[in-house]
C-alpha positions in Angstrom: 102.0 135.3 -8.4 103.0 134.6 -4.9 105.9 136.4 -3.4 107.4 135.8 0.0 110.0 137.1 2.3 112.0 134.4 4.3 113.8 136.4 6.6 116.6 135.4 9.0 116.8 137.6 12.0 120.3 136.2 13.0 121.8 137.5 9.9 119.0 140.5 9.7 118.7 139.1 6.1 116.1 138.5 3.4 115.8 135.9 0.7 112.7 135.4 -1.7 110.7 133.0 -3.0 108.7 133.6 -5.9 106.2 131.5 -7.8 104.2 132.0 -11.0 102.1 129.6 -13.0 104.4 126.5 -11.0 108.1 128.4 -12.1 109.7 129.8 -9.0 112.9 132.3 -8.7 114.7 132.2 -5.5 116.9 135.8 -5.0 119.9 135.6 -2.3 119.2 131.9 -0.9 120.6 131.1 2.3 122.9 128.1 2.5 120.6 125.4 3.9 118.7 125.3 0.6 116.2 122.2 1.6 113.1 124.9 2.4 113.1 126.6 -0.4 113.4 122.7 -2.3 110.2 121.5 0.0 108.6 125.0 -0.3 108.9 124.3 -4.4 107.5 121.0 -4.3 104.5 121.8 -2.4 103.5 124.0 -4.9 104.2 121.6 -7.3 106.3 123.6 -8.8 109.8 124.4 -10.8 112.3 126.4 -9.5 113.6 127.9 -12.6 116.2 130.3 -11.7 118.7 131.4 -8.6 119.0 135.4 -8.6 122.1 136.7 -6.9 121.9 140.5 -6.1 125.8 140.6 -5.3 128.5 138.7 -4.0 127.5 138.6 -0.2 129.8 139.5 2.6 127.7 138.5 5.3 126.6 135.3 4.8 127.5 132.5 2.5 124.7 132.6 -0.1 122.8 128.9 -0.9 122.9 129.9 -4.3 125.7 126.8 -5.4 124.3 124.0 -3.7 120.6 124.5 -5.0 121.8 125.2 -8.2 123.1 121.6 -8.0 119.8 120.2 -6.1 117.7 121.5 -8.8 119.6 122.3 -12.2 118.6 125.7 -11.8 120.9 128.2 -13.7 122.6 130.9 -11.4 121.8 134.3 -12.3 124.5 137.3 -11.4 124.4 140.8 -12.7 127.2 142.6 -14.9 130.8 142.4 -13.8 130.6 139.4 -12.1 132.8 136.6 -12.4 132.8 133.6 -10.9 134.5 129.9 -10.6 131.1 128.1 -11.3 129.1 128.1 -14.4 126.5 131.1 -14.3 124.8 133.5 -16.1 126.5 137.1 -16.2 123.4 138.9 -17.4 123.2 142.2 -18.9 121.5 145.7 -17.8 117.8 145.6 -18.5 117.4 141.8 -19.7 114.6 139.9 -19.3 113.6 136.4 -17.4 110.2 134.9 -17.5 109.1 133.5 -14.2 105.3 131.7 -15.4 103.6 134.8 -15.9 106.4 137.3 -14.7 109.1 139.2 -16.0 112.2 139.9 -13.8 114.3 142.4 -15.3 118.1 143.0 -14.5 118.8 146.7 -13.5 122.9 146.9 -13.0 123.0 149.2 -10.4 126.9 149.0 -9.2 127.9 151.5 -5.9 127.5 148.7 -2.8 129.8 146.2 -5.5 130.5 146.9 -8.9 128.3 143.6 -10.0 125.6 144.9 -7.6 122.3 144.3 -9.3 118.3 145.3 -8.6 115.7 142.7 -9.7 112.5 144.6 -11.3 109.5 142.2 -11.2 106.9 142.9 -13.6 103.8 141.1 -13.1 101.9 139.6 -15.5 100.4 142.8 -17.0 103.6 144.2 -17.4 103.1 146.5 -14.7 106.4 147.4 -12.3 105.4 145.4 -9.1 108.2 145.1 -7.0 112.3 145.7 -7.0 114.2 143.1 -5.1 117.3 145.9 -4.1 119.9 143.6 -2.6 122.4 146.1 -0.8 121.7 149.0 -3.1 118.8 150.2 -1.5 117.6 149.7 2.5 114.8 151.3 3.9 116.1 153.9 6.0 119.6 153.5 4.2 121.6 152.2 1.1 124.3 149.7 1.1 128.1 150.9 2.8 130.4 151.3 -0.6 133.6 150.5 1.3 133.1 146.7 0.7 134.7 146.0 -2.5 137.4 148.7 -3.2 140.6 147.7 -4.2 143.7 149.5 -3.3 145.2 151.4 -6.4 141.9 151.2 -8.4 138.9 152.4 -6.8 138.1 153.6 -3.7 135.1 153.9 -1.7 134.3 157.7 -2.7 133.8 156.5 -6.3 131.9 153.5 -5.2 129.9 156.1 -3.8 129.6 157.9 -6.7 128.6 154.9 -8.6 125.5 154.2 -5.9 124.6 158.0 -6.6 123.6 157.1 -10.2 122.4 153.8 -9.6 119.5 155.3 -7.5 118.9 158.0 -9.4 118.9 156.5 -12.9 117.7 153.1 -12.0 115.5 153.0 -9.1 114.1 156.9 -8.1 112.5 157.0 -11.4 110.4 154.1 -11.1 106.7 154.8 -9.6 106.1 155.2 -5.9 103.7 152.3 -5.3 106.6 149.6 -6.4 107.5 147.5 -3.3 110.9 147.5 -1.9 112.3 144.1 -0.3 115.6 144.6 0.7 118.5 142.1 1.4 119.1 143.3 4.9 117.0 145.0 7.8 118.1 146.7 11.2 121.3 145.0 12.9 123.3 144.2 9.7 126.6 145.7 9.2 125.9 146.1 5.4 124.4 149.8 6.2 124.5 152.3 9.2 120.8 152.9 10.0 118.5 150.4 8.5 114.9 150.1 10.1 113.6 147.5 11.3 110.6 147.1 9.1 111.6 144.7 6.2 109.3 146.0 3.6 108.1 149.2 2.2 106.7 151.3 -0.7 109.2 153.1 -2.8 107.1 156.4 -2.3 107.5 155.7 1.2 111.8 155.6 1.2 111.7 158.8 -1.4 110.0 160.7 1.6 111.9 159.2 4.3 115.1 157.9 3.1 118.2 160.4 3.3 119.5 158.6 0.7 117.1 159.4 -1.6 116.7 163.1 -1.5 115.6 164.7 -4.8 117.4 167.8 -3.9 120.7 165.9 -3.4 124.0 166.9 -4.9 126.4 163.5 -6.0 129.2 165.4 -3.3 126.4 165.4 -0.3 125.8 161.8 -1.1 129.3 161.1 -1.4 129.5 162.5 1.7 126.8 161.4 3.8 127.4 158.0 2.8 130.7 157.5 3.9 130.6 159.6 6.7 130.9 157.3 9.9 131.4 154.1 8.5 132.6 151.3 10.8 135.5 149.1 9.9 133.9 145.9 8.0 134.0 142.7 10.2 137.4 140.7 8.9 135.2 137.9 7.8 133.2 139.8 4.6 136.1 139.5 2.0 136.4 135.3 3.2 132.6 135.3 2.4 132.9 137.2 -0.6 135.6 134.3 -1.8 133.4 131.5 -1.1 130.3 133.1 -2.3 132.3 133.6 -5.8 134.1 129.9 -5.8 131.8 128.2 -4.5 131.7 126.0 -1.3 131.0 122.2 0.4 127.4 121.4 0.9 125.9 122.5 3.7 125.4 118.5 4.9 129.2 117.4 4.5 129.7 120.0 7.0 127.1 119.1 9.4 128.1 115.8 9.1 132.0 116.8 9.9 131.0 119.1 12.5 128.7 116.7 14.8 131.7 113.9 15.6 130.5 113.6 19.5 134.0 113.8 21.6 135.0 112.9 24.8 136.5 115.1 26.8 139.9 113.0 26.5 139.0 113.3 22.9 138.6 116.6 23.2 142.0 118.0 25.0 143.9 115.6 22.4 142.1 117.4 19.1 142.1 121.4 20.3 145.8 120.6 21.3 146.5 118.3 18.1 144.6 121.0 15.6 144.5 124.5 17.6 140.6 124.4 17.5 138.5 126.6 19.6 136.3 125.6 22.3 133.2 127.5 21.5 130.5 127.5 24.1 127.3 128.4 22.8 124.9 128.0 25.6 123.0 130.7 27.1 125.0 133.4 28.8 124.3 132.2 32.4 125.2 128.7 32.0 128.3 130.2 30.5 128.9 132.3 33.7 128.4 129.4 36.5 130.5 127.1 34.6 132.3 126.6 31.9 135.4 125.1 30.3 138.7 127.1 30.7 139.7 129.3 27.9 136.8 128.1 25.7 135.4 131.2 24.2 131.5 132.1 24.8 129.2 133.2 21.7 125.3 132.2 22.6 123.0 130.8 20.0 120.5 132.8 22.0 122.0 135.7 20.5 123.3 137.8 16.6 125.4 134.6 17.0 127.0 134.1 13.7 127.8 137.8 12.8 129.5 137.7 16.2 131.6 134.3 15.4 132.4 136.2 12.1 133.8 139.1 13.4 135.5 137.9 16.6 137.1 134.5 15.2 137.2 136.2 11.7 139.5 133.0 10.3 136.5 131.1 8.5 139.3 128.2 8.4 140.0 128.2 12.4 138.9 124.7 13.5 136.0 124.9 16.3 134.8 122.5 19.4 131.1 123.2 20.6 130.2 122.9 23.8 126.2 123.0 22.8 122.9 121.7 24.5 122.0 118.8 23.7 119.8 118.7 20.9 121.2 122.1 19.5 124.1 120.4 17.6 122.8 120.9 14.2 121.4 124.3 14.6 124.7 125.6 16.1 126.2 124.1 13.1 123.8 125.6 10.4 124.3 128.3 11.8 128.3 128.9 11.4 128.2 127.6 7.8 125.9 130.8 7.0 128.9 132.9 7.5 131.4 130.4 6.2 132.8 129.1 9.6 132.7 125.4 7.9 135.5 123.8 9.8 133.3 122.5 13.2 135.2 119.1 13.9 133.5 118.0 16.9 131.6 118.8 19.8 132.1 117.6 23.7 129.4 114.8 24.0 127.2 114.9 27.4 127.7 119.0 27.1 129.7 120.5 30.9 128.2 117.3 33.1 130.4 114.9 31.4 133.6 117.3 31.6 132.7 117.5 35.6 132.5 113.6 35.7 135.6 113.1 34.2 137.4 115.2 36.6 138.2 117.9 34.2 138.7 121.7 35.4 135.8 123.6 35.6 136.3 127.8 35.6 133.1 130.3 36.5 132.9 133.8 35.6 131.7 136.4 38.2 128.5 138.5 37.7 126.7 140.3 40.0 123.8 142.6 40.1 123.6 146.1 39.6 122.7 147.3 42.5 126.0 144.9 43.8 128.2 146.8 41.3 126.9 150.2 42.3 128.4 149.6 45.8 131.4 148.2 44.7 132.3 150.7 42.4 131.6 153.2 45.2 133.5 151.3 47.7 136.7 150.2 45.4 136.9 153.4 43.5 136.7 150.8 40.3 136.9 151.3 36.9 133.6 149.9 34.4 134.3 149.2 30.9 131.3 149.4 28.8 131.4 146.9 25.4 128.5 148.1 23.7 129.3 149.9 20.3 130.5 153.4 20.3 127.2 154.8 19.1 125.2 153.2 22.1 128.1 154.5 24.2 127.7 158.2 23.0 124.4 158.3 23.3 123.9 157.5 27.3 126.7 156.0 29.6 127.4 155.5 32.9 129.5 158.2 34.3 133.5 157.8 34.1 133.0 155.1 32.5 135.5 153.9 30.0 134.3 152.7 25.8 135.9 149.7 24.9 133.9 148.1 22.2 133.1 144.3 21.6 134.0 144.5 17.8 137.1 146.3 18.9 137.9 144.6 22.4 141.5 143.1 21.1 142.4 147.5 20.7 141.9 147.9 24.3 143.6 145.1 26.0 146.3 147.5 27.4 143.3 149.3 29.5 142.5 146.6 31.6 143.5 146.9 35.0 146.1 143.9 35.7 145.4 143.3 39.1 142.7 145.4 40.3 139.3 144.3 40.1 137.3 146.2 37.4 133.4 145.7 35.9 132.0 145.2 32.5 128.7 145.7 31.0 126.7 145.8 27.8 123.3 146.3 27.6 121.9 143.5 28.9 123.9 140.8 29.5 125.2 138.5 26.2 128.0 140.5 25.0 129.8 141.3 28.3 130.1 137.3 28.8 131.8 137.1 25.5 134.4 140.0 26.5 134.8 138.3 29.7 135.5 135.1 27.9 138.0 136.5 25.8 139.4 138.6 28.2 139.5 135.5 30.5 140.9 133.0 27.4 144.1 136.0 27.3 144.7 135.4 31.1 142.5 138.3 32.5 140.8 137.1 35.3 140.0 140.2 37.7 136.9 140.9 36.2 133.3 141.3 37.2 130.2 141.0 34.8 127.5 143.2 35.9 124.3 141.3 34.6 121.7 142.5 33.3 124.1 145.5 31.5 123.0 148.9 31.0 119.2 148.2 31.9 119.4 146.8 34.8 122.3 149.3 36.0 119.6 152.1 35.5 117.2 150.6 37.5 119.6 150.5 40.1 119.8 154.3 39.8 123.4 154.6 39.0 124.8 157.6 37.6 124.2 158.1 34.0 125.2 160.9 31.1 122.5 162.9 29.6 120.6 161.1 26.3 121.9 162.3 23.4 119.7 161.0 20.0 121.9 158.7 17.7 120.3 160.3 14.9 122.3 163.6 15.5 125.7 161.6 16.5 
C-alpha cells in the first residue's frame, strides 16, 4: 500500500493518491489530471476509482476529466447529485482498492453530501480517514457554505458536523492518520495549521473542535462564531464541480492566443476582458499597462483571482512572463476562471515599442513613508485581513481589507496623498491596482508592508494573540 499526499500550496489543498496491488484511488483530484495519469502508469497500475469528499468551493476538482482519461467511476457520498454519471454511495459501503478497503462514512455538517473515506488496510485494520472538509487539524470545515435560504441554515449545518464527529470519526482509535483536504491559508476553516498531516489522538488533544466535554450548543457556537463572508466565487465552483466542466487543455489552448497589443485594445474593448498582470509585484510597480489589474503568480494567486474578479465567466488578458503562459493558465482553471482568451505577446517591451501608454505605481520605503506621514499629516490604509489588523497595527491607522477593498472606496482621500500597506508587499499592489483601475491615483505603496515599516521603527499598537481575538 502506498499512500501519498499531493499538495498544492496555492490552493492550501490536498489530493491523494493511493495504490494497492497495481489499483489506485485518487480522492479530491485537482483539475490538471495528467500527474496522477503518469504517476498510475509508472506503477503500472489501474486507477480504479475517483473519491470526491464534497462538492468543492475552492477549486474545480479534476474528478470529470480523469474519469474520462481513464473510465474510472466517480465516487460521491450520500445526497449528492450530479449532471454526470457517478456513483451516490451509501453510509458505510465498501470499495476494494488491491488489497484495501475504503469505506464511506457520510458525515454531512461542512455540505450535506460531505463524506470521510476510512481506509482499511489489508488486515482490516483502520489506517487512515481521508476527512475532506469535515475535519482540519487545528479546525473543522466552516458550515455556512451550502445553506439555502428558507431550508437550512448554518446553525443546523452546524449541528449536523457536531454528530458527524462524534459518531463517525471521535470513535475511531487514536493512531488513525488524518489527511485533510485543506491546510493553513484556506478559506474553508478559520485556523487550520500548517502541518498537513496528523494522528487522530493528536487533533482529540489539540483540536477545539473535538472536545470530549463539548456540548452540541458550544460547538454550534464556537463554530460559527467569526466566520468570514465566503469569497463570491465558491457557489460558481460548486456549480461546475457538480455539472461538470471543459478539459483543462481546451482551455489552455483558448487561453494562450498571443496578441498584439492592437489586438489587444480591439478584444478587451470588443469583449470587456480584463487585463490581468501577473508578474511579480515590482515589475507591476515600475510599469505596467493602464487599468490592467495586478494579481502575481508569485503569490495565493488564484484564491485572490477568485475572490476579487469573482465572475468565473469574466473574459481575462495576461500580461505574463514569458514562459509562464501555461502555468498562469493552469492555474485560473483551478478555480474555474476558464475564459482566458489571450495574452499580450512580447509581455510590457512590446506595449512600449508600439507606442502604447505605459502607467507606474509609486512605492517607497518605509523609512520614506515614516517622514512623509510625519511631514503630510497622511492617512495609511492597512489591506491586510481584519485579524492581522487587530492583532498589531500601525498607529491611526485606518483597516480596509483586500477581500473587502470595494466597501471602503468612500475612505480614500480624493486628492490628498495617502499610503497603503500589507505585510510585505504583494497585496498592497493589488489594492493599488484596483484602486488605480477606479481612477484613484494619489496613492503611495509602502514596500515591503508591515515588516519592513517596523524596522523603520514606526509607531505600532501593542501585540494582541489572534488566538484570543
Amino acid at each position: 500500500m502506498n499512500i501519498e499526499q499531493i499538495y498544492t500550496g496555492c490552493l492550501a489543498q490536498g489530493a491523494y493518491y493511493i495504490e494497492s496491488n497495481g489499483e489506485v484511488a485518487i480522492i479530491d483530484p485537482l483539475r490538471e489530471i495528467d500527474p496522477y495519469i503518469k504517476r498510475a502508469t509508472a506503477d503500472k497500475a489501474t486507477v480504479k476509482y475517483i473519491f470526491e469528499t464534497h462538492f468543492h468551493a475552492d477549486f474545480v476538482s479534476g474528478h470529470v476529466s480523469l474519469s474520462k482519461a481513464t473510465g474510472a467511476p466517480i465516487v460521491f457520498g450520500p445526497n449528492a447529485v450530479t449532471s454526470f454519471d457517478a456513483i451516490i454511495a451509501k453510509d458505510l459501503q465498501e470499495f476494494k482498492v488491491g488489497n484495501i478497503t475504503i469505506v464511506v462514512l457520510h458525515t454531512p455538517g461542512h455540505t450535506m453530501e460531505s463524506t470521510t473515506y476510512l481506509l482499511r488496510d489489508e488486515n482490516g485494520k483502520d489506517h487512515a480517514i481521508f476527512s475532506g472538509d469535515t475535519l482540519f487539524l487545528g479546525d473543522v470545515g466552516r458550515p455556512d457554505l451550502a445553506q439555502k435560504a428558507g431550508e437550512i441554515t448554518e446553525e443546523d449545518l452546524a449541528g449536523f458536523l457536531f454528530d458527524s464527529l462524534r459518531t463517525k470519526i471521535m470513535p475511531l482509535a487514536d493512531d488513525v492518520i488524518v489527511y485533510p483536504a485543506h491546510g493553513a491559508g484556506s478559506a474553508c476553516g478559520k485556523n487550520m495549521m500548517k502541518e498537513t498531516v496528523d494522528t487522530l489522538g493528536n487533533q482529540k488533544k489539540m483540536n477545539y473542535a473535538l472536545r470530549a466535554d463539548m456540548t452540541k450548543e458550544e460547538f454550534i457556537k464556537e463554530v460559527t462564531d467569526g466566520l468570514a463572508p465566503p469569497p463570491k466565487y465558491f457557489p460558481l465552483n460548486v456549480k461546475m464541480n457538480k455539472e461538470g466542466y471543459d478539459d483543462i487543455d481546451v482551455v489552455q489552448e483558448r487561453g494562450t492566443r498571443p496578441l498584439s497589443p492592437e489586438e489587444l485594445e480591439v478584444i478587451a474593448n470588443e469583449t470587456g476582458a480584463i487585463v490581468l498582470d501577473v508578474r511579480h509585484q515590482n515589475e507591476y510597480v515600475k510599469e505596467h499597462i493602464p487599468r490592467s489589474i495586478f494579481i502575481g503568480l508569485n503569490g495565493s494567486f488564484a484564491p485572490w483571482v477568485g475572490a476579487l474578479i469573482a465572475d468565473v465567466k469574466q473574459p481575462l488578458i495576461l500580461v505574463v512572463s514569458e514562459g509562464l503562459e501555461k502555468e498562469a493558465i493552469t492555474r485560473l482553471s483551478r478555480v474555474g476562471f476558464d475564459h482566458t482568451i489571450g495574452y499580450l505577446k512580447g509581455g510590457i517591451k512590446a506595449w512600449k515599442a508600439a507606442g502604447k501608454e505605459i502607467d507606474s505605481l509609486r512605492s517607497i520605503s518605509a523609512e520614506d513613508a515614516k517622514a512623509e506621514v510625519i511631514n503630510n499629516n497622511a492617512t495609511i490604509f492597512d489591506v491586510r485581513k481584519e485579524t492581522e489588523f487587530q492583532a498589531e497595527h500601525i498607529e491611526d491607522a485606518k483597516s480596509t481589507p483586500l477581500s473587502m477593498l470595494n466597501n471602503h472606496l468612500a475612505e480614500f482621500p480624493k486628492d490628498e496623498p495617502f499610503y497603503i500597506h500589507c505585510a510585505g508587499g504583494y497585496r498592497s499592489v493589488i489594492a493599488a491596482s484596483i484602486l488605480k483601475s477606479r481612477g484613484i491615483h494619489n496613492l503611495v505603496d509602502i514596500a515591503g508592508g508591515f515588516a519592513a515599516m517596523r524596522t523603520a521603527n514606526m509607531s505600532i499598537t501593542k501585540f494582541v494573540c489572534p488566538s484570543t481575538l
